[in-house]
C-alpha positions in Angstrom: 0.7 52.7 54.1 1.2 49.2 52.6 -2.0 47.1 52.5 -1.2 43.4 53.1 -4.1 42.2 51.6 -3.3 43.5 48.2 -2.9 41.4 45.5 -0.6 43.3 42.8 -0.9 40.4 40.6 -4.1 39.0 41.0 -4.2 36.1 38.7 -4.8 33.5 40.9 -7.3 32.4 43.4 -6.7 31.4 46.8 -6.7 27.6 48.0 -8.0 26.5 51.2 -5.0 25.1 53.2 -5.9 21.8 53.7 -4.1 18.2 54.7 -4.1 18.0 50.9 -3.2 20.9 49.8 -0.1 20.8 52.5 0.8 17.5 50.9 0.9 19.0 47.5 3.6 21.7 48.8 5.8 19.2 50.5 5.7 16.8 47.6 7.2 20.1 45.2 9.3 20.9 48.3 11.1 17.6 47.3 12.7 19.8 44.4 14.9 21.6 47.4 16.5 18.3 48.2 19.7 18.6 46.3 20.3 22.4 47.9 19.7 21.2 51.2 22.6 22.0 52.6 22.7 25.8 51.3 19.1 26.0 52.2 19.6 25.4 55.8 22.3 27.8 55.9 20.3 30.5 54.6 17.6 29.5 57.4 20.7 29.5 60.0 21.8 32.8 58.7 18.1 34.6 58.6 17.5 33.0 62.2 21.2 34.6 63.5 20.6 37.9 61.9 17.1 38.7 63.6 18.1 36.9 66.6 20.8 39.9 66.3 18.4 42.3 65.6 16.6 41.9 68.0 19.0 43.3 70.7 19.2 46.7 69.0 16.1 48.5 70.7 17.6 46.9 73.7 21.5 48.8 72.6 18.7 52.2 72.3 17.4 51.6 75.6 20.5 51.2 77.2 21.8 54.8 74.9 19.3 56.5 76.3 19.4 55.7 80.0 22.9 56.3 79.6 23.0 59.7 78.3 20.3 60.7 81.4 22.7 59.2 83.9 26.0 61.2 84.9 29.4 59.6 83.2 30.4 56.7 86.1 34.4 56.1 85.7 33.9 52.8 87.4 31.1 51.7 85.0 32.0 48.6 82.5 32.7 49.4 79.0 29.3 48.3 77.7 27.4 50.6 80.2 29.1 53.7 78.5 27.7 55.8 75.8 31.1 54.7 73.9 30.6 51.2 74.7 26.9 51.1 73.6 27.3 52.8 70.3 30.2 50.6 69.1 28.2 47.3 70.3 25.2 49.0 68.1 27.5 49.5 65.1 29.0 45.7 65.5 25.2 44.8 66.1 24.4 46.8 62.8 27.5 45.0 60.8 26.5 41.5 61.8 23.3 41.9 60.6 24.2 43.8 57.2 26.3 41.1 56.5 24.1 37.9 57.2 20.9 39.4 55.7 23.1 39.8 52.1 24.7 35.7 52.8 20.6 35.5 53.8 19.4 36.9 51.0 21.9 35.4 48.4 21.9 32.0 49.4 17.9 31.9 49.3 17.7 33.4 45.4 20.6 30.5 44.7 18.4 27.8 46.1 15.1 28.9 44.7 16.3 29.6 41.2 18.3 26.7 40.9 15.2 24.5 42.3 12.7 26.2 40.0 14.9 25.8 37.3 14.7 21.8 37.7 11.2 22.0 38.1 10.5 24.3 35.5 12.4 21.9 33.3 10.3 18.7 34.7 7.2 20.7 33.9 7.9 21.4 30.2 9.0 18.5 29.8 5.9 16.7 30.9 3.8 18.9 28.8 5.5 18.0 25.5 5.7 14.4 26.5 1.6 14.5 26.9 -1.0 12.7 24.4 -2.2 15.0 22.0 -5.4 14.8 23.0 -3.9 16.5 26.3 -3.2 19.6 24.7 -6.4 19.6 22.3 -8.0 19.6 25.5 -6.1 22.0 26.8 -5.2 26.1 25.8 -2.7 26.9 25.2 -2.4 30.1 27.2 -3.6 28.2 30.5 -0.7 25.6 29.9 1.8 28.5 29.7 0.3 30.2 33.0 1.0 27.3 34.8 4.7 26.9 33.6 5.4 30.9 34.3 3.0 32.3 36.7 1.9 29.6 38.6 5.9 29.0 39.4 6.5 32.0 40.3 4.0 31.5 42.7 6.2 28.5 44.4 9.5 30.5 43.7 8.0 33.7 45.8 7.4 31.3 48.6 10.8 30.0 48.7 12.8 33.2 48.2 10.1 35.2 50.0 6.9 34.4 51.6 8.8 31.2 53.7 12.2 33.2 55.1 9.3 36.3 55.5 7.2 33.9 57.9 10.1 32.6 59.8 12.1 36.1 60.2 8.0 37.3 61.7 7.6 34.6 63.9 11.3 34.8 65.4 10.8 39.1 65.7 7.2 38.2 67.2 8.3 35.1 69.3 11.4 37.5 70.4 9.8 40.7 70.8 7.3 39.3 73.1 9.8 38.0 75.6 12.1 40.9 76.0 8.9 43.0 76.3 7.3 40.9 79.2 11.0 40.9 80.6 10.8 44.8 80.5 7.1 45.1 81.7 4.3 42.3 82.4 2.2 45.2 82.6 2.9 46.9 79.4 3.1 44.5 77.9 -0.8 43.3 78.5 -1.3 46.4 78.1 -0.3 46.0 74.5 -1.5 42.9 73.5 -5.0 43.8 74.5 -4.7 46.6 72.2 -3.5 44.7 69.0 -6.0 42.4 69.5 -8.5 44.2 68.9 -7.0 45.7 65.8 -6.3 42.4 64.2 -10.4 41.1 65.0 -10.9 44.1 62.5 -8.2 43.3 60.2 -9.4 39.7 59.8 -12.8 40.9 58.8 -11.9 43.7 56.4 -9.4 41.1 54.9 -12.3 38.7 54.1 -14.2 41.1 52.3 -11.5 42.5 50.5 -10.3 38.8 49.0 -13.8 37.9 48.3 -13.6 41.5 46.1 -9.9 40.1 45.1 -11.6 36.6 43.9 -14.3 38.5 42.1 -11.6 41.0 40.1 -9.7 38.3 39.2 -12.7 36.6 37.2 -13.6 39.7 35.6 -10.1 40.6 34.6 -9.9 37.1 33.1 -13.2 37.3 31.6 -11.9 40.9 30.0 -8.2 38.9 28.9 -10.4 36.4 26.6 -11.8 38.7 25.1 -8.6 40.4 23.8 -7.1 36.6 23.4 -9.5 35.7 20.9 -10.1 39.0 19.1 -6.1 38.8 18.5 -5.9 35.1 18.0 -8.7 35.7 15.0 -7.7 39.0 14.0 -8.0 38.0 10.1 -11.1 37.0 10.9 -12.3 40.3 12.6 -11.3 42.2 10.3 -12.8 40.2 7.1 -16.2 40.6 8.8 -15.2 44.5 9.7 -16.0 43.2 13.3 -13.3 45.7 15.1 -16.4 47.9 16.8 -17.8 45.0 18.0 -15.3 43.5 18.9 -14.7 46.8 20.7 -17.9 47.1 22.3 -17.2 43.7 23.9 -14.3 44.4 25.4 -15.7 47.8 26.8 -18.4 45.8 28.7 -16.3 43.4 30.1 -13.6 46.6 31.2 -17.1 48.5 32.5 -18.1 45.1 34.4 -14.6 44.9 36.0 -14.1 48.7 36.8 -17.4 48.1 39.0 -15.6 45.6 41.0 -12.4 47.2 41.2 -14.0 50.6 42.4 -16.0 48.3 45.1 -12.8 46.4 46.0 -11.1 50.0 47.0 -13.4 51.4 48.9 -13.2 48.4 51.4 -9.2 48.4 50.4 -9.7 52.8 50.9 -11.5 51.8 55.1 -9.1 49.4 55.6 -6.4 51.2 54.9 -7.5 53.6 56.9 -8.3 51.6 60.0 -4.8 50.1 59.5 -3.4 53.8 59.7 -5.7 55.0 62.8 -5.2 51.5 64.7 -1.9 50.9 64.3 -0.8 54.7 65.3 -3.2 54.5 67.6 -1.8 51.2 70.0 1.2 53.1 69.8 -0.1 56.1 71.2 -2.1 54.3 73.4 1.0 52.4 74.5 3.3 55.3 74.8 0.3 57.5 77.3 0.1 54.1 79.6 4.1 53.8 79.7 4.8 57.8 80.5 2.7 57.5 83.3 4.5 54.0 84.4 8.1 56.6 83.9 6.4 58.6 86.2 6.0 56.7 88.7 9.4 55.1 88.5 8.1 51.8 87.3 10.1 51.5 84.3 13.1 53.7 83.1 12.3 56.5 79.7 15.4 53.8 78.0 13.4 51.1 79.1 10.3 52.7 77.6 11.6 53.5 74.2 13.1 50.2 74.2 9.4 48.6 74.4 7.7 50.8 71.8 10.1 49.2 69.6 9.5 46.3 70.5 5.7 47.1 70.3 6.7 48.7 66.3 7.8 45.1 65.9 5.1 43.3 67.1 2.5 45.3 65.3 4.6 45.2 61.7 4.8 40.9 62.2 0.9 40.6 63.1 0.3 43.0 60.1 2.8 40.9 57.7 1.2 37.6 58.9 -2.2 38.4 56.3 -0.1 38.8 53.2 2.4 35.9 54.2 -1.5 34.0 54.6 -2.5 35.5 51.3 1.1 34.7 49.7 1.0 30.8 51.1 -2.7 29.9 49.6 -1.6 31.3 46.4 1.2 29.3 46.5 -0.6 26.5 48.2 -3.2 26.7 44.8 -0.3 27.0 42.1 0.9 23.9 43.7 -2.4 22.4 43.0 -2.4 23.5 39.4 1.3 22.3 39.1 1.0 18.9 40.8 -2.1 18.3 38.4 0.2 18.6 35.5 2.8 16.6 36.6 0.0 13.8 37.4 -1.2 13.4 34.3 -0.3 10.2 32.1 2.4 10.9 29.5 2.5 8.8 26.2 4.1 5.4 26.8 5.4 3.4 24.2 7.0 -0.5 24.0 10.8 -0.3 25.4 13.7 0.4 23.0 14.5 -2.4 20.8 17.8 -4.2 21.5 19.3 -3.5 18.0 18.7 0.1 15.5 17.4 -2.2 12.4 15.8 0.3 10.1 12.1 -0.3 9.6 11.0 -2.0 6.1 8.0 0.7 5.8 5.4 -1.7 5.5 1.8 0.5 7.6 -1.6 -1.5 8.5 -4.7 -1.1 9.8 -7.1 -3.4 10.3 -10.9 -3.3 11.7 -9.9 0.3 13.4 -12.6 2.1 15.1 -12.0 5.8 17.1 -13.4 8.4 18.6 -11.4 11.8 19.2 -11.7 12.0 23.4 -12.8 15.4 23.0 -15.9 14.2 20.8 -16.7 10.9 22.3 -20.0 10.6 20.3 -18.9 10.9 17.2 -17.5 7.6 15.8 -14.4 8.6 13.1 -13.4 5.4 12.0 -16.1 2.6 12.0 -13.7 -0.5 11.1 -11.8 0.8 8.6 -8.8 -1.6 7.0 -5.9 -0.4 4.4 -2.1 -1.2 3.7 0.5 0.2 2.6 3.4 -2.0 2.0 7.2 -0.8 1.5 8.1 1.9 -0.8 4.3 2.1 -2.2 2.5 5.3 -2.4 -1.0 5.0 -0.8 -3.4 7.6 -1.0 -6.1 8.7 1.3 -9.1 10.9 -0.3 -12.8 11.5 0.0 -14.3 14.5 1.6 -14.0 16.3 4.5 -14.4 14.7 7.6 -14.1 11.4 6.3 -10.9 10.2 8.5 -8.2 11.0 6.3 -6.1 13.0 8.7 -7.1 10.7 11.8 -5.4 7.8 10.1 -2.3 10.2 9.6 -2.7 10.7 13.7 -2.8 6.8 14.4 -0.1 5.8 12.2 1.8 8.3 14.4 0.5 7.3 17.3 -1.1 10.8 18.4 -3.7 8.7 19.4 -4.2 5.0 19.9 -7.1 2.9 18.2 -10.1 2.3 20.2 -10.4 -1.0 18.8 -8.6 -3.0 16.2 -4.6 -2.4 15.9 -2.2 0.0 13.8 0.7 -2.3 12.8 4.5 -1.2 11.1 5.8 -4.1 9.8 3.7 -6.4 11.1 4.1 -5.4 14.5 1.6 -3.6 17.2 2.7 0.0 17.1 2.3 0.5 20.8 4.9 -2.1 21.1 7.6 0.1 19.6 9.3 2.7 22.4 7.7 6.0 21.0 11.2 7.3 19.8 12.0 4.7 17.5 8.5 4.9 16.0 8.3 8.3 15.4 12.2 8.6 14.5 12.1 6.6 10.8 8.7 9.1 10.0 8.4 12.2 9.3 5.1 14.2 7.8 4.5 17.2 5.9 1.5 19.0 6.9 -0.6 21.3 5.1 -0.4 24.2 7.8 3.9 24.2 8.3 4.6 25.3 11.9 8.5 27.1 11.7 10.0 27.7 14.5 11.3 31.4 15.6 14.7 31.0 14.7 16.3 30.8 11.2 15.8 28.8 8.5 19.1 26.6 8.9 17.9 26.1 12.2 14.2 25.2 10.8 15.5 22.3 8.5 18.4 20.9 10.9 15.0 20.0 13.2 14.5 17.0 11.0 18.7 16.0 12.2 19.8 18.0 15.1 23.0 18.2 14.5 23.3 18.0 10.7 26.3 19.6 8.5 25.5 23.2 6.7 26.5 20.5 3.8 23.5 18.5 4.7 21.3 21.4 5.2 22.4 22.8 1.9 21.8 19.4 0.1 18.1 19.1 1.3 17.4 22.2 0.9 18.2 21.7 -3.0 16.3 18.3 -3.1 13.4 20.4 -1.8 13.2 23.5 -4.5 14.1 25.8 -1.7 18.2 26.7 -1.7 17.4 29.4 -4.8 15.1 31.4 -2.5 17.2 30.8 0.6 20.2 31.9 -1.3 18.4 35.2 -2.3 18.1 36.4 0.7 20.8 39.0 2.7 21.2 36.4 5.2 20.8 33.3 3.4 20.1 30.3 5.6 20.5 32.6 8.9 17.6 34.4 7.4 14.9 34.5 10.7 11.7 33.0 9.9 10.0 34.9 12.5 7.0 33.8 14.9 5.3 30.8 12.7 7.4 31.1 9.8 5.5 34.6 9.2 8.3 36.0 7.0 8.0 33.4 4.1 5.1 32.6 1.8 3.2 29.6 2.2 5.0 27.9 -0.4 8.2 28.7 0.9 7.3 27.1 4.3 6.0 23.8 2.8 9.2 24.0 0.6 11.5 24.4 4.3 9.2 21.5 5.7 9.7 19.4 2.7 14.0 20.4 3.0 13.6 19.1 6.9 11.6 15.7 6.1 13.8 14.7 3.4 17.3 15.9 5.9 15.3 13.4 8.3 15.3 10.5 5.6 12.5 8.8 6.7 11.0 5.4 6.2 7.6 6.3 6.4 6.4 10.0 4.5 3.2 11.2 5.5 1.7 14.2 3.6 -1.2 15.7 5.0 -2.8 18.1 2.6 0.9 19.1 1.5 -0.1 21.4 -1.3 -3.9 22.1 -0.7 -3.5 25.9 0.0 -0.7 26.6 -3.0 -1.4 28.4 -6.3 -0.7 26.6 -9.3 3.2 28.0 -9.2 4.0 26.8 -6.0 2.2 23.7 -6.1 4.2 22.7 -9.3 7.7 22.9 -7.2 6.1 21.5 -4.1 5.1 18.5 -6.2 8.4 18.0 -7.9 10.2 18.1 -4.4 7.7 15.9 -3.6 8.6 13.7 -5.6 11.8 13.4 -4.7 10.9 12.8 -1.1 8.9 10.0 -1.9 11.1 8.1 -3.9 12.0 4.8 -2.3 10.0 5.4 1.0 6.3 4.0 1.8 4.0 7.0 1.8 0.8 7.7 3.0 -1.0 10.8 0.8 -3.7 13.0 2.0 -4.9 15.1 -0.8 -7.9 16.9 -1.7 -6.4 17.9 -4.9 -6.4 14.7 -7.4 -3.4 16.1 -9.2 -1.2 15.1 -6.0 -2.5 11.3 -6.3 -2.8 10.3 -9.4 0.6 8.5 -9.6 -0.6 6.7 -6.3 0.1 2.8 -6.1 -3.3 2.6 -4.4 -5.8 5.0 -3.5 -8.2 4.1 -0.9 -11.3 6.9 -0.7 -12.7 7.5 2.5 -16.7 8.1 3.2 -18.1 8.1 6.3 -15.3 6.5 8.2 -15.0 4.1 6.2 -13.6 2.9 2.7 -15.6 3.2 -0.1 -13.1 1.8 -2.8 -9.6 1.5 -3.7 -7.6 0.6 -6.9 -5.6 3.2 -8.8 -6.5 6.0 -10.8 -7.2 4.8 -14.1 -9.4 1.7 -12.3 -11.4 4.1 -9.8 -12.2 6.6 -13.1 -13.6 3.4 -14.5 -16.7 3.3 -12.1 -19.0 5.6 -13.3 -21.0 6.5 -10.1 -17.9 5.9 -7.6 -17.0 8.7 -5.0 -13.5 9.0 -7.0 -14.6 9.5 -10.2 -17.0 12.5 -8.5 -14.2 13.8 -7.2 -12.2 13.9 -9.5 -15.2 15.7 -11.8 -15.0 18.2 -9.2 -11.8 19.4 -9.9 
């Protein structure tokens, strides 16, 4: 017996359905607009097909009495056995044949409007500030874009058509059966009544148990998230029993729940299969003895239990459609939160493509990361780097290096004082154009799941296997590319896990020099190489750097010592600058430290 307050998937909690809530839906529901057409036909056809329906425990009825009565010549043709069973069969056809157009036509709508909204979603959530998605998980940013959609797209194909195919069979059933029997049909109602009283409090129990399984399982989930996520970690510190013994509690703590949740899911289940049996029984003792006494015919009869059948399975579909619509109703909210949030705006899009001189400035820049608002980063810092100059940041960690990396690229804006490229306010400039003559080099190289042509073309979508080839030399990297089976269709795998790190900085140097950029920024570029790597990385460096105005994180000195100017960072702010023969010079500078250090 099918429970229709079980939740298979139970990842997400109900929402109260609310004026709000209702206004999130309709506002999503806008997404149907361009299938409109096709969508009301599908409505059309469901509403035909169970209209149709509906007349075949009538057809049975009619069978019935007519195979208790003796054969009339004079009868019409849809009084005869012969004449019933073929309008059953045309009855049967019609209904066959609009519930597959029904059925069709809803999966075209809803997949083609969750495909547009899907779309919308994702591209919202790469068109958010960084500090969005620092704020953010990952994994809860993907369970809205998957799960809670499919949410909205099991409303559309099927908790919506289920609601209005119940209420027509219930709306329906109803009239024909007070049209058979006022009597019986009281009679019946009284009876399901009572049953649903009970339903509606076993259901309330059983979501509150629902709710409380749902927290547990996703108290158990991070567990195994993080365990996985830091694996190296857990297994440097021989942490796997632990790690075990934590997950066991949280499964033990959930079990509990679970076991709770089915023995309420194990009584209603059974009240369900008592009840429900039991109206039926209950309807079919009260009818025989209305046969008996001539009030109704034994067609007429079996034509109401039917009907009763129907009743009884649309008041018992109504909980899970309930259940199904405040899911729905609370992915909504979840969804409608994302697509609220502010996306990065930028200047509009100059008139004319003039490529940018180079020339990067801050002055008097303070900032705090959102996530950390007490902790000032930058406490006024200044520093220029003008056209094809190397600039280097360096001082120790924590400093601000890599935040001025962030708000040259406008990851984050200052919260006082102005970033300016070439002399003009970097918010002015539309984000695209900004970003588009820079390109950085990070120390951690994120490489994308496909292959390593594919990798270095994402500095020039759409650059020549020429071009590819070409950068790829530039950058010390076409030997080892070339030595694989599948050269430059080699797969990279998940993260680039199939090279070394110095092959990936080498593919990230290949893509930021097929990106020709005006403006390199290197972020710790070769801080986790050995000595090998570093030496190629450096050369392909520079390379890179020729001609272009580059900003230098380093913590190794070796990466900076041919720096125009090197500004070292303390505290969030600068300490000195001058090159590296003038900051050796001062004997107890910050630099010359450093530089003893390594």
């Amino acid at each position: 017996m099918a429970d229709p307050f079980h939740d298979p998937e139970g990842d997400l909690p109900p929402a109260a359905i609310t004026r709000q809530t209702l206004g999130e839906a309709w506002h999503l529901a806008g997404y149907l607009s361009p299938y409109a057409r096709t969508y009301v036909l599908a409505i059309v056809c469901l509403l035909v097909a169970n209209v149709t329906g509906l007349a075949f425990p009538f057809a049975i009825g009619l069978l019935i009495d007519g195979s208790l009565s003796p054969s009339d010549a004079s009868a019409p043709w849809y009084r005869t056995l012969d004449g019933v069973a073929l309008f059953l069969l045309v009855i049967l056809a019609i209904d066959a044949v609009l519930s597959f157009a029904e059925v069709y036509l809803f999966q075209s709508v809803s997949q083609r409007a969750m495909a547009d909204l899907r779309g919308d979603t994702f591209g919202r959530l790469l068109r958010f500030p960084l500090a969005f998605h620092h704020q953010h998980r990952v994994g809860d940013l993907t369970s809205r874009l998957v799960q809670d959609l499919s949410h909205l797209e099991d409303t559309l194909v099927h908790a919506g058509p289920q609601l209005l195919r119940q209420l027509v069979i219930l709306v329906g059933s109803v009239v024909l059966i007070l049209l058979t029997s006022v009597q019986l049909t009281l009679f019946m109602l009284v009876t399901v009544s009572a049953m649903l009283v009970l339903a509606i409090v076993f259901g309330n129990l059983i979501r509150r148990y629902s709710k409380e399984t749902q927290d547990k399982l996703a108290a158990s989930n991070v567990v195994v998230e993080e365990a996985l996520q830091g694996i190296a970690t857990v297994k440097a510190f021989t942490g796997e029993k632990q790690e075990e013994g934590r997950y066991e509690t949280a499964l033990a703590s959930l079990v509990k729940t679970v076991m709770a949740s089915a023995v309420a899911r194990g009584l209603f289940t059974a009240f369900i299969v008592f009840a429900m049996f039991g109206s039926v029984v209950a309807v079919m003792w009260f009818g025989a003895g209305m046969v008996q006494r001539g009030s109704i015919t034994l067609g007429e009869l079996t034509s109401f239990l039917i009907y009763t059948m129907y009743v009884n399975g649309a008041f018992g579909s109504f909980a899970d459609i309930y259940s199904r619509i405040q899911k729905t109703l609370g992915a909504t909210q979840r969804v409608r939160e994302l697509l609220r949030e502010a996306i990065e705006t930028g200047g509009p899009p100059s008139p004319t493509s003039v490529r940018p001189r180079g020339e990067v400035e801050l002055i008097d820049v303070r900032f705090r990361y959102p996530s950390r608002p007490d902790a000032e980063v930058l406490k006024g810092l200044s520093l220029v780097a003008r056209p094809g100059e190397r600039v280097a940041l360096v001082g120790p960690s924590g400093a601000g290096k890599s935040t001025v990396i962030g708000l040259v690229l406008r990851f984050y804006d200052p919260e006082s004082g102005v970033v300016r490229i070439d002399g003009r306010d970097a918010r002015e400039y539309a984000l695209d154009e900004l970003r588009g003559h820079m390109a950085i080099v990070p120390q951690d190289v994120l490489l994308f799941g496909g292959t390593i042509a594919e990798n270095i073309a994402y500095g020039k979508p759409g650059a020549s296997q020429d071009e590819i080839e070409e950068a790829a030399r530039q950058a010390n990297a076409h030997d080892f590319i070339a030595a694989f089976p599948d050269g430059y269709k080699t797969t990279v795998g998940e993260r680039g896990v199939q090279l070394s790190g110095g092959q990936r900085q080498r593919v990230a140097i290949a893509r930021a020099i097929l990106r020709d950029p005006r403006i390199l920024l290197l972020d710790e570029a070769t801080s986790s190489l050995d000595l090998e790597n570093e030496a190629l990385v450096l050369q392909a460096l520079d390379r890179l750097m020729e001609g272009r105005t580059c900003l230098v994180v380093a913590h190794r000195l070796s990466t900076v010592r041919k720096a125009d100017r090197i500004y070292v960072l303390q505290d969030g702010i600068i300490h000195e600058a001058g090159t590296h023969e003038e900051l050796q010079t001062k004997i107890d500078g910050v630099y010359r430290r450093l530089a003893e250090l390594h």
